[in-house]
Backbone bond lengths (Angstrom), bond angles and torsions (degrees), N, CA, C in turn:
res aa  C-N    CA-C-N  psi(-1)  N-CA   C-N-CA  omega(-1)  CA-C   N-CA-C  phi
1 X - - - 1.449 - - 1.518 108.52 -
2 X 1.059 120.33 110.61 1.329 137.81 159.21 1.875 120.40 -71.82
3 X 1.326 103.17 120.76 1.895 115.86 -152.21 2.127 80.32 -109.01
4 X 1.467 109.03 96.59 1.820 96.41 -177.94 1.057 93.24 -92.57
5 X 1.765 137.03 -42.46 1.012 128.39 -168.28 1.659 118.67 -109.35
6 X 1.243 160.72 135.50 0.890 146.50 -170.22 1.716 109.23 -100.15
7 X 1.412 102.23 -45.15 2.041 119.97 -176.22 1.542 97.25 -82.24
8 X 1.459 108.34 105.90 1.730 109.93 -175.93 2.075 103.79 -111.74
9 X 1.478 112.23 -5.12 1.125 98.66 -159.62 1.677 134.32 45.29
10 X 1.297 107.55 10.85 1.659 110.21 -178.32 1.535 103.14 -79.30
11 X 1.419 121.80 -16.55 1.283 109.06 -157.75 1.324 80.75 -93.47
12 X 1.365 150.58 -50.59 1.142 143.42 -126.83 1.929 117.81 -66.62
13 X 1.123 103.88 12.74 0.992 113.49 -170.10 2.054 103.45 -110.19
14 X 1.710 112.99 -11.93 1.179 118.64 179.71 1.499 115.00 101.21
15 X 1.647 106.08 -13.70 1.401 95.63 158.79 1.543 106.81 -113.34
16 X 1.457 98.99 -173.49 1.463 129.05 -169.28 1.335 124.40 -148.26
17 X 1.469 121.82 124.65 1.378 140.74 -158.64 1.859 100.58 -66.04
18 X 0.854 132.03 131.59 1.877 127.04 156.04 1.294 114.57 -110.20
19 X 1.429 120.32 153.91 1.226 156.77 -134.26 1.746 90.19 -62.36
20 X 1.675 112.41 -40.46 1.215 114.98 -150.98 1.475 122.87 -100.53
21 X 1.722 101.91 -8.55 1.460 130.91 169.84 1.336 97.71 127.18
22 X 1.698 116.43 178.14 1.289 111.08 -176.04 1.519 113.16 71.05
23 X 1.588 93.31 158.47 1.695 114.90 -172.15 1.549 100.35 -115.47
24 X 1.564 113.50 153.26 1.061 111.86 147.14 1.789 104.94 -146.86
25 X 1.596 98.40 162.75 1.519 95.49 165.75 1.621 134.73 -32.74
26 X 0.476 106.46 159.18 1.560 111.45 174.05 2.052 119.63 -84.95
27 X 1.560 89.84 -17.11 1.722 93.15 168.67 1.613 96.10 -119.11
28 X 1.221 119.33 46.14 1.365 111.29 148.01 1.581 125.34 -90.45
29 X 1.415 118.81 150.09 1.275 134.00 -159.60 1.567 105.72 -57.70
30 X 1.523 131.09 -37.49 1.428 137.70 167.40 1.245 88.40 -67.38
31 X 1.703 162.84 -107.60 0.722 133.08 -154.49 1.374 143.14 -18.38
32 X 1.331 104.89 -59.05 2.049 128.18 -179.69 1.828 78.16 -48.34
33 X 1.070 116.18 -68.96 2.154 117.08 -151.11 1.645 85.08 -63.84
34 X 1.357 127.74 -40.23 2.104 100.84 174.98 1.319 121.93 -59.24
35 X 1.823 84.93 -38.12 1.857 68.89 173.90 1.312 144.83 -97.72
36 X 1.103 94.22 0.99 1.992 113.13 149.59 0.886 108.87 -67.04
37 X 1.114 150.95 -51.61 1.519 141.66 -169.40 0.796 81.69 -89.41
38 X 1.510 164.68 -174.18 1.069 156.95 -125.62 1.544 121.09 42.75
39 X 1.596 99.64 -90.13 1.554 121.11 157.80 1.443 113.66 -10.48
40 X 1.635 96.64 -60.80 1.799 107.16 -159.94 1.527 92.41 -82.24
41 X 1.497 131.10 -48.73 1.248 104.76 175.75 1.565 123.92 -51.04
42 X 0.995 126.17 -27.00 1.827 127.47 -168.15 1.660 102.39 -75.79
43 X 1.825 96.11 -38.65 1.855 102.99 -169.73 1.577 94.85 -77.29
44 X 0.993 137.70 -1.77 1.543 139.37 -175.04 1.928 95.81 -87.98
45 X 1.276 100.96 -41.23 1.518 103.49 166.99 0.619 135.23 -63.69
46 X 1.622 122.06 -42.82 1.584 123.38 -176.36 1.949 97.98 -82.65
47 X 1.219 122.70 -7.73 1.429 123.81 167.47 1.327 114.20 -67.09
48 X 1.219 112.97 -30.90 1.528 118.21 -174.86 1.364 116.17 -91.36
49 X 1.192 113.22 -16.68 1.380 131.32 174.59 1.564 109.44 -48.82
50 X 1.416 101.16 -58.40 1.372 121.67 -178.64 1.878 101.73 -88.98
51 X 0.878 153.30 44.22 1.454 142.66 -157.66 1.856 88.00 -154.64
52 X 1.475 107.26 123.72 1.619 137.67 -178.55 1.558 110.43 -110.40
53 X 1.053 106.96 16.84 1.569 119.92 176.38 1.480 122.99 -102.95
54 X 1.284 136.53 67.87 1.307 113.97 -161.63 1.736 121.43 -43.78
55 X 1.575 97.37 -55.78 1.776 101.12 163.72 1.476 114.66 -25.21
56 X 0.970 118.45 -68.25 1.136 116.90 -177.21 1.750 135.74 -41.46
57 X 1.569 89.82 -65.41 1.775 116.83 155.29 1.173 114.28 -26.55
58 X 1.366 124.60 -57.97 1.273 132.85 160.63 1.486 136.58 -37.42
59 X 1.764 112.85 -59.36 1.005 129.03 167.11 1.597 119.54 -54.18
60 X 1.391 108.45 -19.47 1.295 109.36 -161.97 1.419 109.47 -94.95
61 X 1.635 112.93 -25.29 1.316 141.03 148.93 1.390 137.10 -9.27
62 X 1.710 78.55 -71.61 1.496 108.41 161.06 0.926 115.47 -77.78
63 X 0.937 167.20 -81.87 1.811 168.13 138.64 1.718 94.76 21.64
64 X 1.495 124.82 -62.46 1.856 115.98 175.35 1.562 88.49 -70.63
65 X 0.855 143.77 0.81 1.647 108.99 175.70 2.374 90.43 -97.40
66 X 1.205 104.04 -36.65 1.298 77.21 -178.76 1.663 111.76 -76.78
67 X 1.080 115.31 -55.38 1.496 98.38 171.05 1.386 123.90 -27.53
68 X 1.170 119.70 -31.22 1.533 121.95 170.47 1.519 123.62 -60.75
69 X 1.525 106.63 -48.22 1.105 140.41 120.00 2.015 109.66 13.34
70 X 1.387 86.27 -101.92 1.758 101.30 176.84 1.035 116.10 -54.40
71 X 1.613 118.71 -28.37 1.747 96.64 170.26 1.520 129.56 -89.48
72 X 1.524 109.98 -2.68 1.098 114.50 174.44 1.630 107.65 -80.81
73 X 1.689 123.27 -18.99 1.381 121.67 160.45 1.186 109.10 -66.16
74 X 1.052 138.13 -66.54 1.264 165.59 170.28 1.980 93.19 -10.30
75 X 1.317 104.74 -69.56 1.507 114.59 -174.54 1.331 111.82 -73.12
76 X 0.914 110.04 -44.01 1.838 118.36 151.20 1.613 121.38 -20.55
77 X 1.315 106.92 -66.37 1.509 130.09 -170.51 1.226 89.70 72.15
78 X 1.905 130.20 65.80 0.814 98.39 178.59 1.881 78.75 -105.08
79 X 1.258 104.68 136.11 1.796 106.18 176.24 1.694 115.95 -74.94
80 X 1.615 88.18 -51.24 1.673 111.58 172.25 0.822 128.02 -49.44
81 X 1.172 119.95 -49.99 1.976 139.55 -168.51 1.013 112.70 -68.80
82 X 1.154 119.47 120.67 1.686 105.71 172.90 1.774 110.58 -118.97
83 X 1.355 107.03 98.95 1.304 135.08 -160.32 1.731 87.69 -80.47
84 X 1.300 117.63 -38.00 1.615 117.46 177.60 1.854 94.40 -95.22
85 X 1.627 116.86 113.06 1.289 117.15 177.10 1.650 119.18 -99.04
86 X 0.833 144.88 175.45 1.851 157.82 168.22 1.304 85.76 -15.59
87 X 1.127 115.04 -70.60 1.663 145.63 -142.50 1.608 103.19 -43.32
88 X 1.845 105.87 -61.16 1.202 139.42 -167.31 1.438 98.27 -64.43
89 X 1.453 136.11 -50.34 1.561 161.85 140.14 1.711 94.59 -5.14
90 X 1.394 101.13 -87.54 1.503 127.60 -168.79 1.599 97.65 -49.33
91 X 1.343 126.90 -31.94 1.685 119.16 -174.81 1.156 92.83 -66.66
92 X 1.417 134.49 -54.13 1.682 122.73 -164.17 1.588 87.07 -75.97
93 X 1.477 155.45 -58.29 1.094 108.75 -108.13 2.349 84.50 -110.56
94 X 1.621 109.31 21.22 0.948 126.79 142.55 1.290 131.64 -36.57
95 X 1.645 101.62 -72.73 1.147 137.42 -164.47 1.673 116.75 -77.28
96 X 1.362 87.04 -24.92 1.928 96.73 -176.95 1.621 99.21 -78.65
97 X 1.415 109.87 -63.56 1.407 121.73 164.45 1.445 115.50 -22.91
98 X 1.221 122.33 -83.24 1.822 141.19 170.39 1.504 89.07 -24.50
99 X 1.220 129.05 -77.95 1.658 136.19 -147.24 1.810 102.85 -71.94
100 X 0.921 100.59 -59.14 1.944 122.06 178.61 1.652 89.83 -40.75
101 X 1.689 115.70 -56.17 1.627 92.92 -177.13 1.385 137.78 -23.96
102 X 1.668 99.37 -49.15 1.648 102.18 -161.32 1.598 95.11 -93.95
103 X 1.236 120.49 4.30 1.657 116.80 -163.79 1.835 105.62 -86.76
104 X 1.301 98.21 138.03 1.777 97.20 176.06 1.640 96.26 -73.76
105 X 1.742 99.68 145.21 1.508 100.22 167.67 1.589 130.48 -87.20
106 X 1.114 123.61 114.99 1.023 161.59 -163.42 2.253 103.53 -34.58
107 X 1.342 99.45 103.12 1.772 102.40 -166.48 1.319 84.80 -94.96
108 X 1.227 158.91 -30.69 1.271 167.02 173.16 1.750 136.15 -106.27
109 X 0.940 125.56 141.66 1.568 119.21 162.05 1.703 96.75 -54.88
110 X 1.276 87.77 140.82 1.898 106.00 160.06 1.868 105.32 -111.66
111 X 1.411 85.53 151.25 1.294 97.80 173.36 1.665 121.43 -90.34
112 X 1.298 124.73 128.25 1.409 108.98 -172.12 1.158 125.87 -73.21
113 X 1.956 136.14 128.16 0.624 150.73 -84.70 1.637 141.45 166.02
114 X 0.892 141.31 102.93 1.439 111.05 168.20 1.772 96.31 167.57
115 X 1.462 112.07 -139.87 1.487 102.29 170.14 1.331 110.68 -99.25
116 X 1.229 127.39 -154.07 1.761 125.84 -168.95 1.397 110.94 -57.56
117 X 1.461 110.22 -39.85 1.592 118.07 -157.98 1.899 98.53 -91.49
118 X 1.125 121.87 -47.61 1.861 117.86 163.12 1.556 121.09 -40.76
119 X 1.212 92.63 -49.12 1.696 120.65 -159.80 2.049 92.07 -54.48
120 X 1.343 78.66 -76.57 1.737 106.64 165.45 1.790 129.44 -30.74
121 X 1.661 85.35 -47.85 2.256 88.04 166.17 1.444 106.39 -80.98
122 X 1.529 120.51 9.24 1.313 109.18 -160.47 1.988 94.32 -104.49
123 X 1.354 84.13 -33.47 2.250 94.08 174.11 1.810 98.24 -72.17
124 X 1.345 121.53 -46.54 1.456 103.94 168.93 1.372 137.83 -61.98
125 X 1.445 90.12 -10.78 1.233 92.67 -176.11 1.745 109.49 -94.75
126 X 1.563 119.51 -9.52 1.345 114.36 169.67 1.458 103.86 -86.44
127 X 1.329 120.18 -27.28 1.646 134.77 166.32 1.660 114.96 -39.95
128 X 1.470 93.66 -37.08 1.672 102.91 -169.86 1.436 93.07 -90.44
129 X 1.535 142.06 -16.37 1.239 130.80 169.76 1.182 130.85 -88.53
130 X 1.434 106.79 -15.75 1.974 109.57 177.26 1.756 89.32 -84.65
131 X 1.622 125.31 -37.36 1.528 109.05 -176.21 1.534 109.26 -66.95
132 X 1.214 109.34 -43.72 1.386 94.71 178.03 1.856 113.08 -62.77
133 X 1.236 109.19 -21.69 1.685 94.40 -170.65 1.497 102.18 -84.79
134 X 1.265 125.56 -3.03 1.712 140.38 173.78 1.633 107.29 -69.85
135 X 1.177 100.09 -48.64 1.523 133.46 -150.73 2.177 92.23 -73.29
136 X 1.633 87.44 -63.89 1.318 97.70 168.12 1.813 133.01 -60.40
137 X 1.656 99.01 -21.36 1.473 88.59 175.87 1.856 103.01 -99.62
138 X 1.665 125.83 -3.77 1.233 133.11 174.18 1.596 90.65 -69.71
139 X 1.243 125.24 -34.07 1.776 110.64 -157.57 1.726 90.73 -120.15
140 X 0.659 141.00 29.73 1.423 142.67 166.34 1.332 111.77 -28.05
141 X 1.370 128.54 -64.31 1.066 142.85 175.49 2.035 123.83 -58.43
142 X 1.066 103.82 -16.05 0.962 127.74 -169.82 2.056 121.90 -143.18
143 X 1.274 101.12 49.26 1.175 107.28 176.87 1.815 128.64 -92.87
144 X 1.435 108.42 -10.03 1.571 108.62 -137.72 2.511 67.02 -89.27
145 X 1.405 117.03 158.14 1.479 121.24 -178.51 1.234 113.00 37.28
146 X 2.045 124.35 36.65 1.620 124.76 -169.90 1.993 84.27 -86.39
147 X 1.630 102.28 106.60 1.746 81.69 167.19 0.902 107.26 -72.25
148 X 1.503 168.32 -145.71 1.367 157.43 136.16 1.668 94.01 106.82
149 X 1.518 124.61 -48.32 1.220 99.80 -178.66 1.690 94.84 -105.33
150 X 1.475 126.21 -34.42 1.611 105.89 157.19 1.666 137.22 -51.25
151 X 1.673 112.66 2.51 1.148 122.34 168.37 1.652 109.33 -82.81
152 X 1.146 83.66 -54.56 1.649 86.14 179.77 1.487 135.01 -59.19
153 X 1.669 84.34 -41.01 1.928 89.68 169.31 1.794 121.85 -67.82
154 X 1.781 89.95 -13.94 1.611 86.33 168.23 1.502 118.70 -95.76
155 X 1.269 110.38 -36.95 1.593 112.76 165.48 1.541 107.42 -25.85
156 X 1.534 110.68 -69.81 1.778 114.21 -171.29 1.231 93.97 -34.40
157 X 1.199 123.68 -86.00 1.532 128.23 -167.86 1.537 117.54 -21.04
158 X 1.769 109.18 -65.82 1.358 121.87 166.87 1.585 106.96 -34.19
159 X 1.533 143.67 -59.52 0.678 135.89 -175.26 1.620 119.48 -64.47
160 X 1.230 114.36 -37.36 1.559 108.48 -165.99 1.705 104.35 -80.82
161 X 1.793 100.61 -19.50 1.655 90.41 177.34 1.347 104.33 -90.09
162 X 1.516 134.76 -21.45 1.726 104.91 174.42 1.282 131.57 -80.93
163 X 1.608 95.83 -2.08 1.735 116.88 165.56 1.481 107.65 -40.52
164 X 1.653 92.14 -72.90 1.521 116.91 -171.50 1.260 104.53 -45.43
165 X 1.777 118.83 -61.00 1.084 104.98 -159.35 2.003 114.03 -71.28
166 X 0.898 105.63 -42.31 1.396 127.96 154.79 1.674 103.61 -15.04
167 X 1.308 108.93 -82.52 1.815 105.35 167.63 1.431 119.27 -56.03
168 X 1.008 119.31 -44.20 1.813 115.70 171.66 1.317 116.82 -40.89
169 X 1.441 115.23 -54.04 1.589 128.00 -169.23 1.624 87.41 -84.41
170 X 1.073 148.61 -10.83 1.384 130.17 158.49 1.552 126.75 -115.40
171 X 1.548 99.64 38.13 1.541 115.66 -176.19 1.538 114.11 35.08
172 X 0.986 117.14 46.05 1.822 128.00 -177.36 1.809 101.60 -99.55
173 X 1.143 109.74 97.83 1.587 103.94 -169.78 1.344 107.16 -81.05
174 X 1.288 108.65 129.71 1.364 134.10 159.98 1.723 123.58 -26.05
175 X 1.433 131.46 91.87 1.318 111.64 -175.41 1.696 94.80 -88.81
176 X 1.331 102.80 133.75 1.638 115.79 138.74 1.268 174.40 -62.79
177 X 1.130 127.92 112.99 1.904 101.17 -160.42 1.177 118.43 -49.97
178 X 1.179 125.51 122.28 1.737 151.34 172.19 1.357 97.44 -57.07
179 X 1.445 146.82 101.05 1.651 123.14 147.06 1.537 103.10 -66.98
């Protein structure tokens, strides 16, 4: 897809064109879930901005290319399709696994935290929970094998464990919730 023009004036009226034809408002519920994912793809950027890990950089890569991914389902309406497959699933829940190895298990809530780039997967990672709870009230009807919202509920995770591990490998200690 070739983008020639970017300034279309179509929206200016409060709606907005989707992927699949047709208009809708601009506070419709497929909208609100693009632009969360959206959001979280851009905040995945400014994470990397700050991120000294190439591994990582990478991973995170992939993760905005599938989110990119989900919104082109997303605009689709395709409910059925699952444009995000097992596979895409299995990359995070790889990666959580791999990292979680060396991680102590957790006797307390931690507070989020760390240096710019931890601190930072820790706002995407509440980012990745209002899209998924968007995501979840767009597919309501259709939740029971939704990858799209089992991507996301694993993403969070993905994020809060390379936080952790992320501070471990840079001796950044973990504060905890105090009762």
């Amino acid at each position: 897809m070739r983008i020639t023009k970017v300034t279309t004036r179509n929206g200016d009226g409060g709606k907005t064109g989707l992927a699949r034809g047709g208009s809708v408002h601009k506070n419709d519920p497929i909208i609100h879930a693009l632009g969360e994912i959206d959001e979280l793809s851009s905040f995945l950027g400014v994470c990397n901005a700050f991120c000294d890990d190439s591994d990582m950089i990478d991973q995170l890569k992939v993760i905005q290319n599938h989110l990119f991914d989900i919104g082109g389902q997303i605009s689709l309406n395709e409910d059925g399709a699952n444009i995000i497959t097992e596979e895409s699933i299995n990359f995070l829940d790889k990666h959580i696994e791999n990292y979680n190895k060396s991680l102590d298990p957790l006797e307390e809530f931690i507070l989020p935290g760390g240096d710019s780039f931890s601190a930072n997967l820790h706002v995407a990672r509440t980012i990745t929970r209002r899209a998924e709870r968007s995501v979840v009230n767009l597919y309501s009807d259709n939740l029971e094998n939704n990858h799209v919202v089992m991507y996301l509920n694993r993403l969070s995770d993905y994020l809060f464990v390379i936080s952790r591990f992320y501070n471990k490998n840079k001796n950044i200690i973990e504060n905890t919730w105090q009762r």
